[in-house]
matplotlib code that plots the C-alpha trace (Angstrom):
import matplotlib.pyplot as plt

x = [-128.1, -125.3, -126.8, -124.5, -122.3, -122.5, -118.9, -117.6, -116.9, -114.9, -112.8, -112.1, -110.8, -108.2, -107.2, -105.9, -103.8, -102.6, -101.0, -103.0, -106.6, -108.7, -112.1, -113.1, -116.9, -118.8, -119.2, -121.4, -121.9, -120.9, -117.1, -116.3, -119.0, -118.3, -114.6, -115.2, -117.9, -116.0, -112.8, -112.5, -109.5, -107.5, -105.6, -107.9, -106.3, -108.6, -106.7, -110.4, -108.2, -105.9, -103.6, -103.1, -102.9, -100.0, -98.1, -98.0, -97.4, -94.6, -93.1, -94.9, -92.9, -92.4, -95.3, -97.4, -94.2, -94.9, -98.5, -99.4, -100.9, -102.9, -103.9, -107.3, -106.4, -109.6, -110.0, -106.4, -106.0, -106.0, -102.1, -101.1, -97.8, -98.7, -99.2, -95.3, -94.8, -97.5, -95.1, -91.7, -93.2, -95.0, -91.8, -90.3, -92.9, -95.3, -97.3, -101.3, -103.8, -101.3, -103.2, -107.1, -107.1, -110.5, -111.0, -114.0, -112.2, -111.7, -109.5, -107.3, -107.2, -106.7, -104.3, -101.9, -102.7, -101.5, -98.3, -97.1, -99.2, -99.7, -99.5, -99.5, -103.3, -107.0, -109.6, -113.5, -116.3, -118.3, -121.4, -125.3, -127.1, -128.3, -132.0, -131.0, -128.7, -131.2, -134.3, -131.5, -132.5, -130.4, -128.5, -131.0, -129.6, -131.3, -128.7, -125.8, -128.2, -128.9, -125.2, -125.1, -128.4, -128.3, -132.4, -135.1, -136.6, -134.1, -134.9, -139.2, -139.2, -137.0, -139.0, -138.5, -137.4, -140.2, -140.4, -142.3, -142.1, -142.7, -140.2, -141.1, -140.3, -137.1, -136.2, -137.4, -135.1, -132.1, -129.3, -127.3, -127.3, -128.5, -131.7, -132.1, -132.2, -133.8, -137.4, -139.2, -139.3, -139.3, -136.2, -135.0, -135.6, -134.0, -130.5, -130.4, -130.5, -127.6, -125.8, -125.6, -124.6, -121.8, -121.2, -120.6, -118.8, -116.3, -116.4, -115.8, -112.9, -111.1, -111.1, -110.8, -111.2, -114.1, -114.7, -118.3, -120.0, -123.2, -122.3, -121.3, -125.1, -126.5, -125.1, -125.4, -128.8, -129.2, -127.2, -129.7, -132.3, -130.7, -130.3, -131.1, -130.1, -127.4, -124.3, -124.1, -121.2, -121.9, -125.5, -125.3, -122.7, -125.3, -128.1, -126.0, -124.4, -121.0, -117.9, -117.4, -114.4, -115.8, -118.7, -116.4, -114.5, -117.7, -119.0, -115.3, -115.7, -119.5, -117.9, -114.4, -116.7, -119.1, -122.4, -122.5, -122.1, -121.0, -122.5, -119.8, -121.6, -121.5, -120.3, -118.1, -117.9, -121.1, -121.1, -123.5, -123.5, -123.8, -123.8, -120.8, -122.0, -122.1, -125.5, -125.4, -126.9, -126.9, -125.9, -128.3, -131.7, -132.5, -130.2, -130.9, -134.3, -132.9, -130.6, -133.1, -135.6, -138.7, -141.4, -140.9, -144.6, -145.2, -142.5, -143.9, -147.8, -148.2, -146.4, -144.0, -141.6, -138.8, -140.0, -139.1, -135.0, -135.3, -136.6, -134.0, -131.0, -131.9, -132.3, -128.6, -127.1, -128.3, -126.9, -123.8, -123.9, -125.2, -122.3, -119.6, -120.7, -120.6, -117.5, -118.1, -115.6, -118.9, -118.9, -121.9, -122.8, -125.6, -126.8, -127.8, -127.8, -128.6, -131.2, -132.8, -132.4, -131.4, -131.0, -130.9, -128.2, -126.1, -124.0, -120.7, -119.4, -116.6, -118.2, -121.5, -124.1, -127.1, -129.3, -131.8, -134.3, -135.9, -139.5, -141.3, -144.9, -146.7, -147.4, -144.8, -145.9, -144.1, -144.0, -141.6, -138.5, -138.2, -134.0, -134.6, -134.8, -132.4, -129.6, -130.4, -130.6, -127.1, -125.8, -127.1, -124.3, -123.4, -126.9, -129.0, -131.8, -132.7, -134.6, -137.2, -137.2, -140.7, -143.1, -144.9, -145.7, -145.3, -142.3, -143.1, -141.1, -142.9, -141.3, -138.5, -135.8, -137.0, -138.4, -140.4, -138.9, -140.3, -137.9, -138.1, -137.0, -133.8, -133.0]
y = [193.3, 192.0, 189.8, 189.5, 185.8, 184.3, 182.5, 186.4, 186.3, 183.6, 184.2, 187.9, 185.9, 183.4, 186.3, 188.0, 185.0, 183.0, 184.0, 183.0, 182.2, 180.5, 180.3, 177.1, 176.6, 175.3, 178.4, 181.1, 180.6, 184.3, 184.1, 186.8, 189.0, 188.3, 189.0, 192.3, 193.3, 192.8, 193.0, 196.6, 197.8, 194.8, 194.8, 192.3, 190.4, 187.8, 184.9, 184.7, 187.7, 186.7, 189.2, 189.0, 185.4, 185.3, 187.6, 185.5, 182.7, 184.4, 185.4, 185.0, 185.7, 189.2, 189.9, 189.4, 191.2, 194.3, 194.1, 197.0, 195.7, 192.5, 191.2, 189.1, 186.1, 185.2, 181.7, 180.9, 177.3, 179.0, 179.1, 176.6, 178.2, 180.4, 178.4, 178.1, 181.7, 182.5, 179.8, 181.4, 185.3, 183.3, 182.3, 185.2, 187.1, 185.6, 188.5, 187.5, 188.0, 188.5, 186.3, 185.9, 183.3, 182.1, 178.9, 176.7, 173.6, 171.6, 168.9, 171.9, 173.8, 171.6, 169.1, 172.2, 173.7, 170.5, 170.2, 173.5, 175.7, 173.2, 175.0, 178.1, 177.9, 178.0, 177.0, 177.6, 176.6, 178.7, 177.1, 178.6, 180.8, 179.0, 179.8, 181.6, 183.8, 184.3, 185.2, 187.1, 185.9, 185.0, 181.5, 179.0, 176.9, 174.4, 171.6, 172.9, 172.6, 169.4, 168.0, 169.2, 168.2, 165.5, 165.0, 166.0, 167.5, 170.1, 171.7, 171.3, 175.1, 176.1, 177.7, 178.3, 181.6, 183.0, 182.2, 183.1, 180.3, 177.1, 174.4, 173.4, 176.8, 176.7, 173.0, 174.3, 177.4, 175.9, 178.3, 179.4, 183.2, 184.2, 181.5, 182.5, 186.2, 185.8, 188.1, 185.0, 181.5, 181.7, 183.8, 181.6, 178.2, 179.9, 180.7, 177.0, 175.6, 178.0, 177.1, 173.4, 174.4, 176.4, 174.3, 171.0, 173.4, 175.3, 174.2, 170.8, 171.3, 173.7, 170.1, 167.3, 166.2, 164.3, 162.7, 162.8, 165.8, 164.3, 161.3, 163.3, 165.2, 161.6, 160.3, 163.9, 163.3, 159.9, 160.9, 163.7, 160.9, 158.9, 161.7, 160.4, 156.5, 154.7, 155.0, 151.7, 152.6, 149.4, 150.0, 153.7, 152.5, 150.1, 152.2, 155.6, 152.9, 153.5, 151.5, 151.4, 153.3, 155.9, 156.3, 156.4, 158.9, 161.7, 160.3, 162.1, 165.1, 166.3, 165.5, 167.5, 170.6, 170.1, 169.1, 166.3, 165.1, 161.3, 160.7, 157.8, 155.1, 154.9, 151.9, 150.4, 147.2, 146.3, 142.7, 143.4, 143.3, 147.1, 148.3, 149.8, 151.7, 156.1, 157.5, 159.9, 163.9, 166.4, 169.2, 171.8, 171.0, 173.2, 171.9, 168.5, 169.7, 170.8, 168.2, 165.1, 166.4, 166.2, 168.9, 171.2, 171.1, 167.0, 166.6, 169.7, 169.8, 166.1, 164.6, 163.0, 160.2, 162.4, 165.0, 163.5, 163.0, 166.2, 166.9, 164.7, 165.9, 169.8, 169.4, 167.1, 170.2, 172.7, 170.9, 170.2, 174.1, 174.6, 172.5, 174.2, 177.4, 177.0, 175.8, 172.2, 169.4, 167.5, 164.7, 163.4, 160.0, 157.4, 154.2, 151.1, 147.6, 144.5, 143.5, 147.2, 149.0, 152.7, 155.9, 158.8, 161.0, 160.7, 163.7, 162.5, 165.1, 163.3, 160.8, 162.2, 160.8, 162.7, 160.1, 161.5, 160.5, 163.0, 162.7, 164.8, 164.0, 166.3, 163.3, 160.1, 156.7, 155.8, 152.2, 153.8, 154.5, 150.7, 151.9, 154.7, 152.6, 150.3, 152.8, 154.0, 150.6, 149.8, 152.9, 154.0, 155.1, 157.7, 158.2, 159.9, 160.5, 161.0, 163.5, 163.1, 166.0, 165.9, 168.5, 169.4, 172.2, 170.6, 169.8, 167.3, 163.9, 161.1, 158.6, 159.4, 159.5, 160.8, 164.0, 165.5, 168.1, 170.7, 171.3, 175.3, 174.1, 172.7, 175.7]
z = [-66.6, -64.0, -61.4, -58.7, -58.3, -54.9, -55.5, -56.1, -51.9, -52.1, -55.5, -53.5, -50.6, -52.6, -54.6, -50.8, -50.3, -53.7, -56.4, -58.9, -59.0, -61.6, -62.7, -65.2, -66.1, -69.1, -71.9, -70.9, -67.5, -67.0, -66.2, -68.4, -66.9, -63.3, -63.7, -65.4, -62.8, -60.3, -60.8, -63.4, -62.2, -63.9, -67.1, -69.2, -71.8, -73.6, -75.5, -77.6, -79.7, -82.2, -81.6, -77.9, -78.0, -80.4, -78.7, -75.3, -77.7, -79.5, -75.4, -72.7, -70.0, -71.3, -73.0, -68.9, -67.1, -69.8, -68.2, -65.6, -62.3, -61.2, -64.4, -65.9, -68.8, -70.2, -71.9, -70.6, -72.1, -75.5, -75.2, -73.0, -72.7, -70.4, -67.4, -67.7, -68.1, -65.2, -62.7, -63.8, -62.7, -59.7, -58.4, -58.8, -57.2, -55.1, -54.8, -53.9, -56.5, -59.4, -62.3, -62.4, -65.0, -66.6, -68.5, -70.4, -71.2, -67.6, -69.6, -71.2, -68.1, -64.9, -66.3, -67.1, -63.6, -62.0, -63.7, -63.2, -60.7, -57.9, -54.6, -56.5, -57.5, -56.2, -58.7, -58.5, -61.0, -61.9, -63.0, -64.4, -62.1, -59.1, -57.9, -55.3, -57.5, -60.2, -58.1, -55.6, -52.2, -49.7, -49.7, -48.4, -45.2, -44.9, -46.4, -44.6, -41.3, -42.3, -42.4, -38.8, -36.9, -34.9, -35.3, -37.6, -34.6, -35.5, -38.6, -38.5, -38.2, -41.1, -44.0, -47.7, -49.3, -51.1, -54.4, -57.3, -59.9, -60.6, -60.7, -64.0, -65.4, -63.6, -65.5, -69.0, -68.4, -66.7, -65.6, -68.1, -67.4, -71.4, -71.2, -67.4, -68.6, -72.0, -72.3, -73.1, -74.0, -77.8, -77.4, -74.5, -76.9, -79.8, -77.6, -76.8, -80.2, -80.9, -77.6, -78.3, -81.7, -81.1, -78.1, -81.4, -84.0, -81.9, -78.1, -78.7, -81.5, -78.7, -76.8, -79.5, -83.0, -82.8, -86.1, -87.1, -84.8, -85.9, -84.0, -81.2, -81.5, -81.5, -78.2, -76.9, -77.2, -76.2, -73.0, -72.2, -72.3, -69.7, -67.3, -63.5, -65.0, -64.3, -67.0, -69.3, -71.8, -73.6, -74.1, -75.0, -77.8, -79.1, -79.4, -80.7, -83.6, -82.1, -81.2, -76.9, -76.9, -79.0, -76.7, -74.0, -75.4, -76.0, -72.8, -71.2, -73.7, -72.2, -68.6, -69.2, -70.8, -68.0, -69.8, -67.6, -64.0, -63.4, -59.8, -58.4, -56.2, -52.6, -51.0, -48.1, -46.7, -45.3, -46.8, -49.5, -53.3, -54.8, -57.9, -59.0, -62.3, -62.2, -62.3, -65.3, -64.9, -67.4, -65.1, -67.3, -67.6, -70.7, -72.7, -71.6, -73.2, -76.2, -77.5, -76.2, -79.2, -77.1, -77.1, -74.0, -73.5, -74.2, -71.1, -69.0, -69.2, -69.8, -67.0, -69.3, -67.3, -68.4, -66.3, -63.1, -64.6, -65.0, -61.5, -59.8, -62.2, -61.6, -57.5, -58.2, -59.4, -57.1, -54.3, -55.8, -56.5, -53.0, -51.4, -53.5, -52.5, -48.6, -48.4, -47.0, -47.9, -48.6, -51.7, -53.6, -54.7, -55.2, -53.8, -55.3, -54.7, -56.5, -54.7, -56.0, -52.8, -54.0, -52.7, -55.7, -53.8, -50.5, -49.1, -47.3, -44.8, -42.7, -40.9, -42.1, -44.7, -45.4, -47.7, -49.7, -52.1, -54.8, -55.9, -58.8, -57.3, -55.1, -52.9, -51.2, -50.7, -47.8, -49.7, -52.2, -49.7, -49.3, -50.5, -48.1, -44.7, -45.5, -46.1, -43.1, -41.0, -42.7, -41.6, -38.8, -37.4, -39.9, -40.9, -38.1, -41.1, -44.4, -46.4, -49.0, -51.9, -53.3, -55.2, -52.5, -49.7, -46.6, -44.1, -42.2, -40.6, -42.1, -39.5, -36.8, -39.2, -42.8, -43.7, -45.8, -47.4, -50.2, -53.1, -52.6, -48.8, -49.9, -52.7]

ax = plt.figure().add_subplot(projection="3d")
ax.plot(x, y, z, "-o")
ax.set_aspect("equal")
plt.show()
């Protein structure tokens, strides 16, 4: 079953005006089955076959001009070769929407599209189905209206789409469109296990020779566990029994083959001491699950700490998915300083911040946004107000400038 990808609209639009267009994601996020879906009429060569990919190997440059019409390369950075091929033809021809390239290996991919495709190239990431895709309702507004409002005055009317699940059944499934899609959660859990193996045993040999992939599956794991925490190389290399550059090293691999997100701090000179450290997210919740070893139910049912990293990392990624989607120049960071004030995610847009702190309760202490209100006396003048995520049903400004805001609001 096809469920319709919102970024579709826009990889239509690029394809009307560049050359070549390429779509990178982590494996099976459904880049194959969108460009299929949506784009039949193109020849489709997939470098995943031997014999295709050893024929652009063997000549490129002939092998794509012997190709009738706009044409689909699936997996692209299995031959690197053809990015050069793809350039020469480009030039020759700048016809829009020649190539519709697809690609799993971000490291593989991009650093060849910036040597030889720049200004020749737009790029989109496709990533797991977002809420909104997967339950196929519209595309909530309610961030984009609040990068724009100039009071919190101005969105107290705004109401969620309806939605009939939980958000803990949306963290135990994730968004990967075969778990989103699966007919029930043994099936579901069973797809995992065999995603983050195949993800170990042929994903991660596409991108590196990693010496000891049960190594790799160790601080894999312990990475998972630190979800929503700051990044401390040092001490993830201590407690995973490897060397810091090693750790480094893996650390880069699950970023490059987007398994995790390194949220950069936020800071500018305001006279004050911040911490300068990433906050780690796994950008997949269900695997997150999967490779931390913890029962699904302990973390779920029990109220587990863990289950409020989860919380924060899944609402992370659905705005970053969110903000990718609508088109806003927008980028994403956190805020911490050493004397503990910390806010888990702020939104620059221009002059813009949008602070906002993410709670898994059902219910806020206003003594817990201490962080909160001083980001927002410090910056005040970018900051008209800041939102507060939480697991509840109510929208409601808890002072002039922070609201309230349920999570099925926001997504």
């Amino acid at each position: 079953m096809y469920k319709r990808r919102y970024l579709s609209d826009k990889i239509k639009k690029a394809l009307s005006f560049f050359p070549v267009v390429a779509l990178v994601g982590a494996r099976q996020t459904g880049k194959t089955t969108l460009v299929k879906e949506e784009f039949p009429d193109r020849t489709y060569l997939s470098l995943d076959s031997l014999d295709i990919r050893s024929a652009i190997i063997e000549d490129p440059v002939g092998f794509l001009s012997a190709q009738k019409g706009p044409i689909i390369v699936d997996e692209a950075q299995k031959a690197p070769c053809i990015f050069e091929a793809i350039k020469i033809l480009v030039d020759r021809d700048r016809e829009p929407g020649r190539f519709l390239l697809t690609g799993s290996a971000n490291f593989l991919l991009l650093q060849k599209v910036s040597e030889t495709l720049a200004g020749r190239i737009a790029t989109f990431e496709l990533s797991g189905f977002m809420v909104c895709e997967a339950l196929e309702y519209p595309v909530p507004i309610f961030l984009q209206s609040c990068l724009y409002a100039g009071h919190i005055d101005d969105l107290l009317d705004m109401r969620p789409n309806q939605k009939d699940v939980s958000i803990d059944a949306l963290i135990l499934r994730g968004g990967l469109p075969p778990a989103v899609l699966s007919p029930n959660a043994e099936v579901r859990d069973m797809w995992l296990e065999n995603y983050v193996a195949t993800y170990l045993e042929r994903d991660l040999r596409d991108l590196s020779q990693v010496a000891s992939l049960g190594d790799f599956r160790r601080l894999m794991g312990l990475s998972a566990m630190r979800s929503a925490q700051l990044l401390n190389i040092s001490e993830l290399a201590r407690d995973a029994g490897l060397s810091t550059s090693t750790a480094r090293n893996y650390i880069q691999l699950l970023e490059v083959s987007y398994q995790i997100r390194r949220l950069p701090p936020y800071y500018a000179n305001i006279g004050k001491r911040l911490v300068k450290a990433p906050k780690l997210h796994f950008r997949d919740t269900a695997v997150a699950m999967t490779v931390s070893g913890l029962s699904r139910n302990t973390v779920i049912q029990a109220r587990h700490p863990y289950r409020s990293a989860l919380f924060e990392s899944f609402i992370v990624e659905e705005i970053a998915r969110l903000l990718g989607l609508l088109g806003e120049k927008a980028r994403m960071f956190h805020y911490r300083s050493h004397s503990g004030a910390e806010v888990d995610l702020v939104i620059e847009l221009g002059e813009r911040l949008l602070p906002i702190e993410i709670k898994s309760s059902a219910t806020v202490s206003t003594r817990k946004l201490g962080g909160l209100r001083q980001f927002l006396k410090d910056f005040h003048g970018k900051a008209p107000f800041g939102l507060v995520i939480y697991d509840g049903v109510d929208l409601l400004p808890i002072s002039r400038d922070i609201l309230l805001v349920p999570w099925n609001v926001i997504i």
